[in-house]
C-alpha positions as CSV (number, residue, x, y, z in Angstrom):
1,X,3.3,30.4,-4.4
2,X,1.6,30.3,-7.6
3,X,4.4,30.1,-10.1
4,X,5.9,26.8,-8.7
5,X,8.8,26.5,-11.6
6,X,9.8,28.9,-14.4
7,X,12.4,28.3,-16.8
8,X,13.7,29.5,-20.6
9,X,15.1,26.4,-22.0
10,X,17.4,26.4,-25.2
11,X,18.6,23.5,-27.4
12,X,17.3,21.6,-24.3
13,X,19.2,23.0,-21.4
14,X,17.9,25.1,-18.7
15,X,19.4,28.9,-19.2
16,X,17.5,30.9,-17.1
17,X,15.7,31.3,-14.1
18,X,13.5,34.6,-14.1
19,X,12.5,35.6,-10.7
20,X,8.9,37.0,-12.5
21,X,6.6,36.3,-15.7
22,X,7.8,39.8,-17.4
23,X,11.5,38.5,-16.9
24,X,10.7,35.3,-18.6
25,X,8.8,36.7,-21.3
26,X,11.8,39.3,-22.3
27,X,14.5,36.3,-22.1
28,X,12.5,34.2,-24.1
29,X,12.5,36.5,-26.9
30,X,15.6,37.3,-26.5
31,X,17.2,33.7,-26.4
32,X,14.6,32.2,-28.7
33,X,14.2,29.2,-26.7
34,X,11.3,27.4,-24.9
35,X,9.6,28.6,-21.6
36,X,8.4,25.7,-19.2
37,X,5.9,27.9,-16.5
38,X,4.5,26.4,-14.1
39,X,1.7,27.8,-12.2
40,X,-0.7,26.5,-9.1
41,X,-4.0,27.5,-8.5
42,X,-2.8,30.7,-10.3
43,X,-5.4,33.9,-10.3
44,X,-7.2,35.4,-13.3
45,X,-4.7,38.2,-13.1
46,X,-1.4,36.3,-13.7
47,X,-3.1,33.6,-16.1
48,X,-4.4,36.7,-18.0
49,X,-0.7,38.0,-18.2
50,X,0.6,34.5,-19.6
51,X,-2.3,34.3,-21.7
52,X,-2.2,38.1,-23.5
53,X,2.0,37.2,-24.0
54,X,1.3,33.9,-25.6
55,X,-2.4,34.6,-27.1
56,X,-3.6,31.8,-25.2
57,X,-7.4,30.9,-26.7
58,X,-10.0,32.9,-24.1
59,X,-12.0,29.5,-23.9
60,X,-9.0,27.6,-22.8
61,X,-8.5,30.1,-20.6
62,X,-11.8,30.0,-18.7
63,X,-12.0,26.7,-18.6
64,X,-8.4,26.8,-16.6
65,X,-9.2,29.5,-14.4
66,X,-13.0,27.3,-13.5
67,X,-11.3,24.2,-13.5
68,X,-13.7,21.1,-12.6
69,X,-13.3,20.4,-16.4
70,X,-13.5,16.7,-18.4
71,X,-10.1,15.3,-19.8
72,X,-9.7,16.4,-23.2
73,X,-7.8,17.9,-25.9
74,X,-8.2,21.0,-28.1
75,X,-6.6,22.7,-30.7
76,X,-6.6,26.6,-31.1
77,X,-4.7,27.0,-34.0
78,X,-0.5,26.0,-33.3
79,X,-2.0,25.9,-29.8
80,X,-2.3,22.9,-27.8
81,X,-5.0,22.5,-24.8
82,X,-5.2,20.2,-22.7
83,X,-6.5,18.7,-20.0
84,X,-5.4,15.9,-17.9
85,X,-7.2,14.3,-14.6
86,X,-4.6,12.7,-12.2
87,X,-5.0,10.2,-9.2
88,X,-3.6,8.9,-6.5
89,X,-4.2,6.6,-4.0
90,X,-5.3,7.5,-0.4
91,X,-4.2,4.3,1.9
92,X,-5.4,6.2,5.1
93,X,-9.0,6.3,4.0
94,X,-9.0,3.5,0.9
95,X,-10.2,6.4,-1.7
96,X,-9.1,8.0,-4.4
97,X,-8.4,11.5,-5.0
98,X,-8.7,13.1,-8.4
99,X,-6.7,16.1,-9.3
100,X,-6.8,18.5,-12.3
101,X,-4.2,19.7,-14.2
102,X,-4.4,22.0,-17.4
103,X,-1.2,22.1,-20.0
104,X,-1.2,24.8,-22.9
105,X,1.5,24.0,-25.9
106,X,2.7,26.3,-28.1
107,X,5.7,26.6,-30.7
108,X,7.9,28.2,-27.7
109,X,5.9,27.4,-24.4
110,X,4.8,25.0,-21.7
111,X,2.5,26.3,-19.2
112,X,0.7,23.9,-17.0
113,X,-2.1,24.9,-14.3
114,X,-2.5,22.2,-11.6
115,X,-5.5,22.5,-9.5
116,X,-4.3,19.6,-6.7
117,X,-1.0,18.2,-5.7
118,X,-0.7,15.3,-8.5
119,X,1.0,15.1,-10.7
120,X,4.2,15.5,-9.9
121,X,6.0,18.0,-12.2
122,X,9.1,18.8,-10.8
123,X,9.8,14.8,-11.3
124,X,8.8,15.7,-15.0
125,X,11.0,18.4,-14.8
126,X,14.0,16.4,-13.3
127,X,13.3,13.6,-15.5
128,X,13.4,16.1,-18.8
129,X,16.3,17.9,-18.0
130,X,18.5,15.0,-17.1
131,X,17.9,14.1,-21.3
132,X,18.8,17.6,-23.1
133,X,18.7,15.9,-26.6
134,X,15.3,14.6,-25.9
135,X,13.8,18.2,-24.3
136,X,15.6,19.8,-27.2
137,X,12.3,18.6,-29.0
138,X,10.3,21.0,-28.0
139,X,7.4,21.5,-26.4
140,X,6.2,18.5,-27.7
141,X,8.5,16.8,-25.4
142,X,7.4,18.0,-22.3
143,X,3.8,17.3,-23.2
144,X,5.0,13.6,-23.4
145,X,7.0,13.8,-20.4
146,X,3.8,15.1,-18.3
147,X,1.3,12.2,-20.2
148,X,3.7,9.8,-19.3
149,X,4.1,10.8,-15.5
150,X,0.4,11.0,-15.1
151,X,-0.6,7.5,-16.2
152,X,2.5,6.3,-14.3
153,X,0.6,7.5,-11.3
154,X,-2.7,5.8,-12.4
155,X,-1.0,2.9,-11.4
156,X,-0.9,2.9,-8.1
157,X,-4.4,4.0,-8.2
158,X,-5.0,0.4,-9.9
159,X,-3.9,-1.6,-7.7
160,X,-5.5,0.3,-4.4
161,X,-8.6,-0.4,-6.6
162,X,-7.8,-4.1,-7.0
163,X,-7.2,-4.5,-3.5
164,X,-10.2,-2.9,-2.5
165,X,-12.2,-5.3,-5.2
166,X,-10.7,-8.4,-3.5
167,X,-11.2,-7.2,0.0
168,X,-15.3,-6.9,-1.2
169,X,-14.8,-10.7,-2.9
170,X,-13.6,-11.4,0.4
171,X,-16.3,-9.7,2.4
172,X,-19.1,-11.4,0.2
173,X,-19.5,-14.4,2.5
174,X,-19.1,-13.5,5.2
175,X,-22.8,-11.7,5.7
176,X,-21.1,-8.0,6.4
177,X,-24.0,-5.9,6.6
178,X,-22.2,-3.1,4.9
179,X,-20.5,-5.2,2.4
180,X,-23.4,-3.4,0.3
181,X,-22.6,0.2,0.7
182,X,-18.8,-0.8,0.0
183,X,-19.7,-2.0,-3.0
184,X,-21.8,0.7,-4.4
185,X,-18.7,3.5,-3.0
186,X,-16.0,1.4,-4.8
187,X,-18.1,1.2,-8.1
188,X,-18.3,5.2,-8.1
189,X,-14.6,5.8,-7.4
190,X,-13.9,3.1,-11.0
191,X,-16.6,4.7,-12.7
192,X,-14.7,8.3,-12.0
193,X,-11.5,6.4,-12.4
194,X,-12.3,5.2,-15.9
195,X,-13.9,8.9,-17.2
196,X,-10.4,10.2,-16.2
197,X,-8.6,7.4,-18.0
198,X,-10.4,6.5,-21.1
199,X,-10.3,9.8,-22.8
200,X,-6.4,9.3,-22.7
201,X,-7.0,7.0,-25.7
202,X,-8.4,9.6,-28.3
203,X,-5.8,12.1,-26.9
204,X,-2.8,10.1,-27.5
205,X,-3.9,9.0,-30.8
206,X,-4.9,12.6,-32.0
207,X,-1.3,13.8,-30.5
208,X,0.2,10.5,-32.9
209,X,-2.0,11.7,-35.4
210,X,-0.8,15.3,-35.4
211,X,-2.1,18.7,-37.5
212,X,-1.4,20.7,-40.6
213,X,0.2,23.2,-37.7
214,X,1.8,20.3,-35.6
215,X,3.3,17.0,-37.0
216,X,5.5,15.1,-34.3
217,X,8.8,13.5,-35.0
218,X,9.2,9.7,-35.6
219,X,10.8,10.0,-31.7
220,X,7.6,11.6,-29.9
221,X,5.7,9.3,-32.1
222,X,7.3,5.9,-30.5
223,X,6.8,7.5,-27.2
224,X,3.3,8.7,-27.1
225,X,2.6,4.9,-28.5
226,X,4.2,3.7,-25.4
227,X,2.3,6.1,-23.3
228,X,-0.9,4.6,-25.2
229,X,0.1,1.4,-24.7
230,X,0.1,1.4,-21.3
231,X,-2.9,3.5,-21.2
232,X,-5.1,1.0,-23.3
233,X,-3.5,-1.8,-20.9
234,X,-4.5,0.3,-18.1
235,X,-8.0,0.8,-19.3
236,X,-9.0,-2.9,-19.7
237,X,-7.9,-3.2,-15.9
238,X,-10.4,-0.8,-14.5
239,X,-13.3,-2.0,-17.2
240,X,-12.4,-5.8,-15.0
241,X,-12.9,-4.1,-11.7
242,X,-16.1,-2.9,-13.0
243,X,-17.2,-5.7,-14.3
244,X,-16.4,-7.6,-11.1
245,X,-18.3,-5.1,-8.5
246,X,-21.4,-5.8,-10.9
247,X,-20.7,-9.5,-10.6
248,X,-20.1,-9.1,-7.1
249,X,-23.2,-6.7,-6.3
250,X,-25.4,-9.5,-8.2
251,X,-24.0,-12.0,-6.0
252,X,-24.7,-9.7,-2.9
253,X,-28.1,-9.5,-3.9
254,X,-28.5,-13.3,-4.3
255,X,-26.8,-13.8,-0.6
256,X,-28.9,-11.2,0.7
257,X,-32.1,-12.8,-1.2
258,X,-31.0,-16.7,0.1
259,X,-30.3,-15.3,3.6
260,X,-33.9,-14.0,4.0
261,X,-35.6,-16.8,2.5
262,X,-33.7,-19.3,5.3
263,X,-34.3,-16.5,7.8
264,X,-38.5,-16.7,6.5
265,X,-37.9,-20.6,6.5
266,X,-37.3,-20.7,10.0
267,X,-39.7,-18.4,11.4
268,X,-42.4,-20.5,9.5
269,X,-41.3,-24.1,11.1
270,X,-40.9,-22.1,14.1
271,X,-44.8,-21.0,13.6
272,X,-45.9,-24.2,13.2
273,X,-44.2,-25.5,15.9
274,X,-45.8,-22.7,18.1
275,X,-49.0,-23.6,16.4
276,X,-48.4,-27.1,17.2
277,X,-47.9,-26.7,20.7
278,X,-51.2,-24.3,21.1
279,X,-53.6,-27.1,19.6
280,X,-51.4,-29.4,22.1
281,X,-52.5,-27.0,24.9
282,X,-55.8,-26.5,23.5
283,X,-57.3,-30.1,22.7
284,X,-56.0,-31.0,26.4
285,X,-57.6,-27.7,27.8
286,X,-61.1,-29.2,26.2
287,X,-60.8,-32.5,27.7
288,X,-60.1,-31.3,31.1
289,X,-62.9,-28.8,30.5
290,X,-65.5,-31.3,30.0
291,X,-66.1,-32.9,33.0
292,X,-65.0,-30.1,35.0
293,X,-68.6,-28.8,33.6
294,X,-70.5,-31.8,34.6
295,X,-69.0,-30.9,37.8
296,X,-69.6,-27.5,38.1
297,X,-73.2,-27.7,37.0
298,X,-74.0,-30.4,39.7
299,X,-71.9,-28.9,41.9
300,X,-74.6,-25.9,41.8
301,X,-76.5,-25.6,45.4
302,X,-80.0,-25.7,44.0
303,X,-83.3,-27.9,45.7
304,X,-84.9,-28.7,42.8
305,X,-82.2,-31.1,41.2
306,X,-84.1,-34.8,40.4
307,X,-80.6,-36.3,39.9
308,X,-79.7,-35.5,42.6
309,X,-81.9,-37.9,45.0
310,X,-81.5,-40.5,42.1
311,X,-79.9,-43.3,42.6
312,X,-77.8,-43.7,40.1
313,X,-77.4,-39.8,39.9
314,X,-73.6,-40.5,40.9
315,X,-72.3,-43.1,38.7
316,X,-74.1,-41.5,35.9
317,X,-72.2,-38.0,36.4
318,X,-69.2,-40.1,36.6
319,X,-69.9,-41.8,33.5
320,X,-71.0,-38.7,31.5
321,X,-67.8,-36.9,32.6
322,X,-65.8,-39.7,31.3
323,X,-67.3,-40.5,28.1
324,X,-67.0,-36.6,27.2
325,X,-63.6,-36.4,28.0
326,X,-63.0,-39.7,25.5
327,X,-64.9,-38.5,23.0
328,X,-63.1,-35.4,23.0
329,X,-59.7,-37.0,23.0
330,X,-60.9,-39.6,20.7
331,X,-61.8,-36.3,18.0
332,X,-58.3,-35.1,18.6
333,X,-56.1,-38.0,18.3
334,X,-58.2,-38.6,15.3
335,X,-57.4,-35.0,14.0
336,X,-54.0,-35.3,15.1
337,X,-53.7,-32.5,17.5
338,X,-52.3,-34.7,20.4
């Protein structure tokens, strides 16, 4: 259904139902009251309609029918535009998702355009028409009733993000591999969190502000300073989780940056160990080498050999083996590789 709720409201109680837009536009003129419409996803047909009955801006129109638009506020004359971009909180998957919702305010008329499922309206609705003297504002009064309901439902979205920042400080030593890509996700979800949220600020102090066309009451006035009170409260909480997921990257990087330098530490002792070994192996492979020479030269089956009828051919092969392989190990052990 695209027209979730539609409603003429008069001195703050709900009069009428009409089952279409042409009903409602017939009994508000005829009761002088205030129409509350609320429409989902509606298409450029029936927003047209609304927006030729109440001479809704054609900007503020396109931008409602596009959607995908910044939170902001605009004034087309008595009209009011503006849009609002709710949260909430998915436990399931630890993300948030960001809704849209578009509210036009006029002397006699509420229309809101939701794009997802937050807010929730009919608990604005509820919540307005249980207080008559307070919807008997206005319009006004609704537009405080839907500010207020939206940054009530930031809240939750708050605290997910807190958990999710604690979970990281958690994570940080414990040398999870993907404690890196976590942190980078959760610092895009605040950074969209906070464009949602900061805007609020301006918006709720040009509403207290007011125009030449729209001045609100001393009432509206305490309550949109509640509503900004909480918002401003709300906003130096998420500027804290972002400050901590850059604290917390840096740290990452420093972890990351110590663990490789131990891990480069001990692949160099383990080098020279290796290398210590190999001139180990090495130094006794020459020794042994030496006087397997001597030996492998006399051992050679040739005549014409002189030492070999001499008589002290024997002791002097001996001798020479000997001395070769001391004077090798004596160059080592001086050198220090055995």
């Amino acid at each position: 259904m695209t027209i979730i709720d539609n409603a003429v409201y008069v001195d703050g109680l709900r009069t009428a139902d009409p089952e279409g837009l042409d009903e409602t536009y017939f009994v508000l003129r005829q009761r002088e009251g205030m129409a509350w419409i609320g429409l989902y996803r509606p298409d450029a047909v029936e927003l047209r309609s609304v927006a030729e009955e109440f001479d809704l801006n054609p900007l503020a129109v396109d931008d409602a029918l596009a959607g995908h638009q910044r939170a902001k506020l605009e004034h087309y004359g008595e009209c009011v535009f503006l849009v609002l971009r709710p949260a909430r909180y998915l436990d399931d998957v630890e993300k948030v998702d960001f809704g849209e919702i578009h509210v036009f305010v006029g002397a006699d008329y509420v229309i809101t355009v939701r794009h997802a499922e937050s807010p929730d309206l009919a608990r604005v609705r509820r919540r307005m028409e249980a207080m008559p003297e307070f919807l008997a504002l206005g319009p006004d009064a609704v537009l405080y009733g839907i500010l207020d309901q939206v940054v009530d439902e930031y809240e939750p979205v708050a605290a997910g993000l807190e958990n999710d920042v604690d979970e990281i400080e958690d994570d940080l030593f414990g040398a999870d591999p993907d404690v890196s890509r976590r942190i980078y996700e959760l610092s895009r979800q605040v950074i969209t969190f906070q464009r949602a949220t900061s805007p609020l600020v301006g918006i709720l102090q040009a509403l207290l502000a007011g125009t030449p066309e729209r001045v609100p009451g001393t009432e509206l006035q305490d309550h949109y300073r509640d509503v900004l009170d909480h918002i401003i409260r709300l906003n130096e909480r998420v500027a804290s989780f972002r400050a901590l997921l850059q604290n917390a990257l840096a740290v990452n990087a420093a972890l990351v940056a110590q663990r490789q330098n131990d891990e480069m530490r001990r692949l160099t002792e383990s080098s020279f160990a290796q290398n210590e070994q190999v001139k180990r192996i090495s130094s006794w492979a020459a020794i042994l080498f030496a006087p397997t020479l001597v030996a492998s030269i006399y051992g050679m089956n040739f005549r014409d050999m002189p030492e070999l009828n001499w008589l002290f051919g024997y002791p002097f092969a001996l001798g020479l083996m000997g001395a070769m392989g001391l004077g090798l190990y004596l160059t080592f052990k001086r050198n220090k590789w055995i």
